[in-house]
N, C-alpha and C positions, 0 to 999 in steps of 0.2 A: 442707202439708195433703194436698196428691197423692200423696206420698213414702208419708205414712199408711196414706191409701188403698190405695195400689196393692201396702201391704207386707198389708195386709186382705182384701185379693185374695189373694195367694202365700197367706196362711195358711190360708184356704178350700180352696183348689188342694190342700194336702199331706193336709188330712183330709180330704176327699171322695175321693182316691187309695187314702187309706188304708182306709177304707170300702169300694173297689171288690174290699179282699181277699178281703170278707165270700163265703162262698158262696151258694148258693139250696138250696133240697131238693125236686123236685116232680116226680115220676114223668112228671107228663106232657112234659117235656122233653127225654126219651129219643128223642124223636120231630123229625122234619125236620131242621133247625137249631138247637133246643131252643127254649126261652122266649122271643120278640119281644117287644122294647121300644118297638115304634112309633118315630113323630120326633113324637110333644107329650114335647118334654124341658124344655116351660116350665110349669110347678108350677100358672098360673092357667088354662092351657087344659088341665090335666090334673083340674082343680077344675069344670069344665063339660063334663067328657061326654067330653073329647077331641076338642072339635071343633076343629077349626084350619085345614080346606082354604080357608074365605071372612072367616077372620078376621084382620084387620091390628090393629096395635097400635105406636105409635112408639116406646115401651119393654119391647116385647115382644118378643122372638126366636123367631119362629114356623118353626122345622126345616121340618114339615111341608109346608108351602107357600113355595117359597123365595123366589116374586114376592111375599110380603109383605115382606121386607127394602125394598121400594121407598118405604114410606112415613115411614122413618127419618132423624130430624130433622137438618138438613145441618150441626149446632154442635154435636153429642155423641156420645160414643160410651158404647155399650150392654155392660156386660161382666152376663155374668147366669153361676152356678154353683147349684148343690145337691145336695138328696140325696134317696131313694127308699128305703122301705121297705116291710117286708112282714109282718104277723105272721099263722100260716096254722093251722089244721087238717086235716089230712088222715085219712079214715079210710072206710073199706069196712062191710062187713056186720057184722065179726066184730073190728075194730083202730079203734083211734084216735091220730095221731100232731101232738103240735103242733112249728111248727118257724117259724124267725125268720132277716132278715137284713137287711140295712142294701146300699146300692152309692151310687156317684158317676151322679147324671142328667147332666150336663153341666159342659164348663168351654164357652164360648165369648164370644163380643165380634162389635157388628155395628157398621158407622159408614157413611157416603157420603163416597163416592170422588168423583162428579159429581155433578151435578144431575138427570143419570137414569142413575146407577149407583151402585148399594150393595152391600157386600160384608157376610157375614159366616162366622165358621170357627170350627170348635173340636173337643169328642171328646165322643163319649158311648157308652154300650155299644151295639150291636147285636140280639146275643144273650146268654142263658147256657143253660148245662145243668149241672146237679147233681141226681145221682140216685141212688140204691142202693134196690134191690127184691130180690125173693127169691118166686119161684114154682113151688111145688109140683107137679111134673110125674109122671103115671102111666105108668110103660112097663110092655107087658103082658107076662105071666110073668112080671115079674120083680119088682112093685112100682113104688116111688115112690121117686123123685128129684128133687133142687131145682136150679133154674136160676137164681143169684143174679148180678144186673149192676147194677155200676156205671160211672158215666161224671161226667167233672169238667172245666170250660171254657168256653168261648164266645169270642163276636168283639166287635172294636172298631171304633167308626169313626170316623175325621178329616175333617170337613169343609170344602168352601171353598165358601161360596154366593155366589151373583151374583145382582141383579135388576135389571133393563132398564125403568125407564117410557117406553112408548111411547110416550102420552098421559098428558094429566093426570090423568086417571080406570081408563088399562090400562095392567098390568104382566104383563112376564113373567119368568123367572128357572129357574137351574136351581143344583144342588149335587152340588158332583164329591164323588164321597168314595171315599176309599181303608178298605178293609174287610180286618182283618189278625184272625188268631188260633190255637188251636189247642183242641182236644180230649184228652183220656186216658180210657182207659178198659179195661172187659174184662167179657167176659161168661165164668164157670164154672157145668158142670153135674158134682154129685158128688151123690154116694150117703150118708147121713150112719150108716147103718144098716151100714157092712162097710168096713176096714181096710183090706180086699183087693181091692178096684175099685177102679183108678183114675178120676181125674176130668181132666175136659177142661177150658183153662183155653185165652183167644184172649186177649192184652190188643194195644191198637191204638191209635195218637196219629197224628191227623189234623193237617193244618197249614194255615191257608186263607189266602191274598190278590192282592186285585182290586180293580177300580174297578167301583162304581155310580154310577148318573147319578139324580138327580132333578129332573122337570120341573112347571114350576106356573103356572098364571096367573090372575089378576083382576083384577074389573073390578067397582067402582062406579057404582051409579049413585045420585046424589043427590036427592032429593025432600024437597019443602015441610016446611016448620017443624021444621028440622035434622035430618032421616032421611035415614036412608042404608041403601042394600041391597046388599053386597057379596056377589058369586058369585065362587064360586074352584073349579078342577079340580085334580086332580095325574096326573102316568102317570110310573112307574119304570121303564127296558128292565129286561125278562127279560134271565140273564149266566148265561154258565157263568164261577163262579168259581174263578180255577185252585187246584188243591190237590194235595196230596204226602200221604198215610200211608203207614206198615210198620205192620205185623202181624205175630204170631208166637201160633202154634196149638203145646202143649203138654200130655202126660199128665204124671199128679203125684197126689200123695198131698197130703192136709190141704188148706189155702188155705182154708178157712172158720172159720168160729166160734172164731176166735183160734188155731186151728193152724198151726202152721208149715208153708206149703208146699214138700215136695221135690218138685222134676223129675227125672220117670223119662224120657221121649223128648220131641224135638221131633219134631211131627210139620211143620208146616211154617213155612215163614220168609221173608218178602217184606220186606228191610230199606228197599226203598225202592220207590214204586209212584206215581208222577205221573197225574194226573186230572183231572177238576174234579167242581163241585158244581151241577148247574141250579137257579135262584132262579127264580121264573114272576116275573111283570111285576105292577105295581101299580100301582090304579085308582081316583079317589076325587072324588068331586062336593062342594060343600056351601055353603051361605048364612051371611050374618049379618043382621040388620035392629039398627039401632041410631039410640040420639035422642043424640046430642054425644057426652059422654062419662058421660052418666046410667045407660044402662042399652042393655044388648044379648040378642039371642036366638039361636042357628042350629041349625043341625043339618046331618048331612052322612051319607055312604055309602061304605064301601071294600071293594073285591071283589078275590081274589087268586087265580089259578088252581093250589093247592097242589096236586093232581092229576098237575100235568104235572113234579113236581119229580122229580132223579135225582141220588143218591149215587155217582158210580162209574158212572154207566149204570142201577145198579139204584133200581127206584123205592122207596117205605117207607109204600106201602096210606094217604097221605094224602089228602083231599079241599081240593074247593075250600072258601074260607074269605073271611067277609063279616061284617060293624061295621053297624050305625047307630049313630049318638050323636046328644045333644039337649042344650042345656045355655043358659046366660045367667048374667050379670051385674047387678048396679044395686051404684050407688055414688048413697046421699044429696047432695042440693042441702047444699053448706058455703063455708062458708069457710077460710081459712087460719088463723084461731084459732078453729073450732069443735071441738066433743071426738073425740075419738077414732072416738068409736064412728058419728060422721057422716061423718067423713073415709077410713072405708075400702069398701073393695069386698067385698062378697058374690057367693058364686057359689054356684052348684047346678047338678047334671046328670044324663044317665045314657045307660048304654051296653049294647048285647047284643051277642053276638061269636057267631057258627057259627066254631069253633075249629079250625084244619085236623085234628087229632087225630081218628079215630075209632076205639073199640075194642069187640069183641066185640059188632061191627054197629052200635053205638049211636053217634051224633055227640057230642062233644062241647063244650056249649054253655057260655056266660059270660057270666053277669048281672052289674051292678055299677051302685049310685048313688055320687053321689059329692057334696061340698060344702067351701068354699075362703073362706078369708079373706085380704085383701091388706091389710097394717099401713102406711101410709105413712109415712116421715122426716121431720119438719117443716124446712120452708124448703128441699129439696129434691126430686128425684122420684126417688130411691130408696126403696126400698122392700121388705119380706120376707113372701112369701106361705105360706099353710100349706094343705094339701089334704088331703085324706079320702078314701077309696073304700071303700063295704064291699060285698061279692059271693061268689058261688059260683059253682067252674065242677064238670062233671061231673054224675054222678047216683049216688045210693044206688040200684041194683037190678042183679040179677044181678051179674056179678064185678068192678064198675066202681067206682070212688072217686070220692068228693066230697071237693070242696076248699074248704071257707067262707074268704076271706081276708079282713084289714084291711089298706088300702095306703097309705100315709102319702109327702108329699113335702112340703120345707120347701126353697124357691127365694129364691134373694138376687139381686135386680135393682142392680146401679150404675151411677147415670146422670152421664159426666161431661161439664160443657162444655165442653170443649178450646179449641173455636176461636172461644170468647166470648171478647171485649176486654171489661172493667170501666173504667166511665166513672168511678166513683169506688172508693176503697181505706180 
């Protein structure tokens, strides 16, 4: 029966990979790092707001906070994987563009090591960036010309979490992860009105990898007639993480609108250029209140100083950037042969993000509710959750895009008892 399992597992693992080939499409990822995926890589905390810094769960694999691994049951281990999607609009004043993509949230596994140490590891993305824009530029005397850029990529990261119960009621924990990836891209500006200008074309492949550290702790406290209030923090160090690009600056004829680009001169060429990249540090408070396992509420805050970040040394006119989320839970009073629809958890949330992006003066903001159903397996505590988020970021006015998305995640929990003995067979 484990053989089954665990071959249900690998076959999860090869399509959620295959998934991660999918691209994204979203201009505003051109910016910092591109796209952030947070650490709620688990489907029911991403069905409640994205809270997770005070929320424990003994079938849950909470990234985000990694002293909640300390509450993980000492006979099972937790392998959890799924997938994340996105169906978007995009469109300005005068365009409207829809666009769609599927990736891999996670493969990971958490179990206890001791009786106060729990480990859990695995992969999930970082970032992405997928973009191609095209904007109309005025040089004077001479008219107008377009500056069209794309860029294609992102990072990954492996993690190993550890959490330490101090006491019976505080934990703390941290997770090493190793952060690897690369970038392609290229920005041309050409003339589409004259044969005989040349156009300027930079194309550039960046390469990143490093270790981040993340730090977490909480602490329950319990109260009368089965409540409990869990507070939990998080801080990430700020890193410079090492990286490597070349670059090669280029005139040339065509390279747009299906033309064949020839190269007339290089003008310059940096095959190889060692760096890093500054990440600012991350910061993040939040609660839970909860009666057993009926029903739960929190909410939480994370602030990040994108301000201080540097590409190369140079910085890319980003702001700081901050989250609230609010979210809960209730799962019906059942039993083990009641219907379905008593046996599962419900969830609901919601979230505001100041997005570190801002352009043409304006901040760019991002609303999202969100709501999650968890299916449970009978006679066991596996289980497969579905989430929802629908939101906009950006704004319709002056030269700036709006984004309306739907963000879909389908999460598979497997709960095995390993180091149960069976008294009967």
């Amino acid at each position: 029966m484990k053989i089954k399992r665990l071959g249900f597992i690998v076959g999860l693992m090869l399509l959620t990979f295959g998934l991660n080939a999918q691209d994204i499409n979203s201009p505003f990822s051109a910016y910092g790092i591109g796209q952030l995926y947070g650490e709620n890589i688990s489907s029911q905390l991403q069905a409640m707001g994205g809270i997770s810094f005070g929320v424990t769960g003994k079938n849950i694999l909470n990234m985000a906070n990694p002293a909640s691994y300390g509450v993980f049951d000492s006979t099972t281990y937790i392998f959890q994987t799924g997938i994340i999607g996105n169906v978007s609009t995009l469109q300005n004043t005068n365009l409207k563009q829809n666009t769609n993509y599927a990736t891999l949230s996670n493969i990971s596994m958490g179990f206890q090591v001791l009786k106060w140490w729990h480990v859990a590891l695995g992969v999930t993305p970082f970032s992405k960036i997928g973009y191609d824009t095209q904007v109309p530029v005025t040089v004077p005397s001479y008219g107008t010309v377009f500056n069209e850029r794309y860029g294609k990529g992102g990072t990954t990261r492996l993690f190993f979490g550890n959490a330490f119960n101090v006491t019976k009621n505080f934990r703390v924990g941290v997770n090493i992860n190793y952060l690897f990836g690369n970038v392609r891209g290229y920005s041309i500006v050409y003339s589409p009105d004259s044969l005989f200008v040349f156009g300027i074309k930079q194309e550039h492949y960046v390469k990143v990898n490093d270790f981040l550290f993340d730090w977490g702790i909480q602490y329950d406290i319990h109260l009368p007639n089965n409540r409990k209030l869990t507070l939990g923090a998080i801080y990430r160090n700020a890193v410079h993480v090492n990286a490597e690009r070349s670059t090669i600056t280029y005139s040339l004829t065509g390279g747009y609108n299906g033309l064949v680009d020839k190269i007339r001169d290089t003008i310059v060429n940096t095959p190889s250029e060692k760096g890093n990249i500054f990440i600012p540090g991350t910061y993040g408070i939040g609660f839970s209140y909860s009666y057993g396992n009926r029903w739960l509420v929190g909410m939480e805050g994370e602030w990040q100083p994108w301000s201080k970040f540097r590409k190369f040394g140079v910085p890319d006119s980003l702001e700081n950037a901050w989250r609230i989320s609010a979210g809960g839970a209730y799962t019906p009073k059942h039993t083990n042969i009641s219907p379905l629809r008593k046996r599962m958890t419900y969830r609901i949330g919601g979230r505001f993000n100041r997005t570190y992006v801002r352009l043409f003066g304006y901040p760019v903001n991002e609303y999202a509710i969100s709501a999650g159903f968890t299916f449970p397996f009978k006679r066991t505590q596996n289980n497969i959750t579905l989430s929802m988020e629908v939101g906009s970021r950006g704004a319709l006015k002056d030269k700036l895009i709006k984004k309306t998305f739907f963000n879909f995640s389908l999460g598979i929990n497997i709960v095995e008892h390993w180091f149960y003995k069976r008294k009967y067979r």
